[in-house]
Backbone as CSV, one residue per row, in Angstrom:
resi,resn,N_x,N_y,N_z,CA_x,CA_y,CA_z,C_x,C_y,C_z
1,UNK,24.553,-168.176,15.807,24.013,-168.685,17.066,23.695,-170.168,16.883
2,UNK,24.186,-170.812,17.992,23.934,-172.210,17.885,22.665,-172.859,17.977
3,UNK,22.352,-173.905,18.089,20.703,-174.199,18.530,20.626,-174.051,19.681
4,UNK,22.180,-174.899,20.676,21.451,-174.767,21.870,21.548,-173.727,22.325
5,UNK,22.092,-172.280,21.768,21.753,-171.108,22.009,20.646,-170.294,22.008
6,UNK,19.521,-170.885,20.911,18.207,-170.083,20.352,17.551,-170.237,21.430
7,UNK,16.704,-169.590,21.716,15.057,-169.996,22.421,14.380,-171.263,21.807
8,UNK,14.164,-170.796,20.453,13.464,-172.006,19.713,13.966,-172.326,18.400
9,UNK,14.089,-173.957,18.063,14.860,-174.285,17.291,14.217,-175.555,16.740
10,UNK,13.884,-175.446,15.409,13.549,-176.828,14.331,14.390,-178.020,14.713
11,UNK,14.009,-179.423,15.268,14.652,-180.498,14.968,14.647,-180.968,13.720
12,UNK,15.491,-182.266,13.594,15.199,-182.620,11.905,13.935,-183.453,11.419
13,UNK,13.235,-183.852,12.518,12.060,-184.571,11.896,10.676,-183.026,11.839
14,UNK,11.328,-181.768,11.760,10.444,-180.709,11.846,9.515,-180.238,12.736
15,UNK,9.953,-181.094,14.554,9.742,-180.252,15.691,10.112,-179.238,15.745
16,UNK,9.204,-178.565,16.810,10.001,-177.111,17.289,10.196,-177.404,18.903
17,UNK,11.288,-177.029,19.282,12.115,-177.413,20.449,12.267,-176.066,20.820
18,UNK,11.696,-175.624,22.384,11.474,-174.916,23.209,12.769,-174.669,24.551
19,UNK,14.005,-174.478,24.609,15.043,-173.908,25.076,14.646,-173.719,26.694
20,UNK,13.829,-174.293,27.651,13.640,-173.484,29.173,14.108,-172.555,29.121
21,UNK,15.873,-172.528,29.844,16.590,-171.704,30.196,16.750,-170.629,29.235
22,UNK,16.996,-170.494,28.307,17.156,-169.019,26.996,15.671,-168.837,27.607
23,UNK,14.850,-169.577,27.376,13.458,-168.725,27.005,13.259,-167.795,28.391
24,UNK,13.475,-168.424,29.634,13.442,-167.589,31.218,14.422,-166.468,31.467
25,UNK,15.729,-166.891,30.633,16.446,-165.701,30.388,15.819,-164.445,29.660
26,UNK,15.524,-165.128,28.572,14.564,-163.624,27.572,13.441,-163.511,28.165
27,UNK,12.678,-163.967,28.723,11.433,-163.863,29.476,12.020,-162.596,30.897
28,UNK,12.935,-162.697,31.263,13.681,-161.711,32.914,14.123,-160.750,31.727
29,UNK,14.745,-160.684,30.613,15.383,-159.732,30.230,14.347,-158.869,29.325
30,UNK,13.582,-159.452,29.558,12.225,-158.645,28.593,10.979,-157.897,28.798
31,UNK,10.867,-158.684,30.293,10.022,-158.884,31.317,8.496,-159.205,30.836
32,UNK,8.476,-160.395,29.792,7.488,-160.552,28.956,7.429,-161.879,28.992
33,UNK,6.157,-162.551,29.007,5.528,-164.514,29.264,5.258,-164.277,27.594
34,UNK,5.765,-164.125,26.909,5.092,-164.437,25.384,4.210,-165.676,24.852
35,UNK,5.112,-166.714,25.580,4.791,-168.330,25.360,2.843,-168.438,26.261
36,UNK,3.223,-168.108,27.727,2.767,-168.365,28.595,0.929,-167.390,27.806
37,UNK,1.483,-166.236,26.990,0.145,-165.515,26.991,-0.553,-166.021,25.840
38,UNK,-0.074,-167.213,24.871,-0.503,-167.421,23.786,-1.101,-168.653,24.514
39,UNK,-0.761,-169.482,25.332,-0.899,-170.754,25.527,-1.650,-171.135,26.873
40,UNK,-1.444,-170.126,27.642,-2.351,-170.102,29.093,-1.040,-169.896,29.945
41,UNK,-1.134,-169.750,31.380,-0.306,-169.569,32.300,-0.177,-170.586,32.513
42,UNK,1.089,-171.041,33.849,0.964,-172.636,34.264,0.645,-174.142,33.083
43,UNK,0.605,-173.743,31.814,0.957,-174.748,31.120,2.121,-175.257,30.925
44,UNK,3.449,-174.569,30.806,5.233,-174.919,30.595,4.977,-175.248,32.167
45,UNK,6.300,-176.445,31.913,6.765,-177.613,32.871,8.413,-176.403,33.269
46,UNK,8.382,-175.672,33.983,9.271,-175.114,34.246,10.609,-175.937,34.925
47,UNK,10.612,-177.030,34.858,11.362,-178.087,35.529,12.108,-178.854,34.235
48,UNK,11.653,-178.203,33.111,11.775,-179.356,31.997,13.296,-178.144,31.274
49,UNK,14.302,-179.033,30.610,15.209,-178.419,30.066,14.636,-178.208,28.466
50,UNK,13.893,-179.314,28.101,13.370,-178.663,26.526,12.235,-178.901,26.733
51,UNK,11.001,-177.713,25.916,10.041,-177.952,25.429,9.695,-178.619,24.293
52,UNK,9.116,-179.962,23.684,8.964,-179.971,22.353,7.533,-179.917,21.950
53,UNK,7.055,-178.857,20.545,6.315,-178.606,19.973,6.025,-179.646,18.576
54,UNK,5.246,-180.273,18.592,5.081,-181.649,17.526,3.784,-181.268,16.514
């Protein structure tokens, strides 16, 4: 699987890069906010193509 295939994926300076689209896909196919329940609701920019985690 590629990166831009994963949900979430290490850059090389050792971000973690957050996928929107995979993640809303596995989020409908799961029917589970995983992100959303660790972090609060309404925090992800659902408009945004990557999340990055620093």
């Amino acid at each position: 699987m590629e990166a831009a295939d994963s949900i979430l994926f290490e850059d090389d300076n050792g971000d973690l890069i957050l996928s929107m689209t995979a993640y809303r896909e596995f989020s409908a196919a799961t029917n589970s906010s995983t992100i959303e329940d660790l972090i609060g609701h309404d925090v992800l920019n659902d408009d945004a193509e990557f999340i990055v985690f620093s």
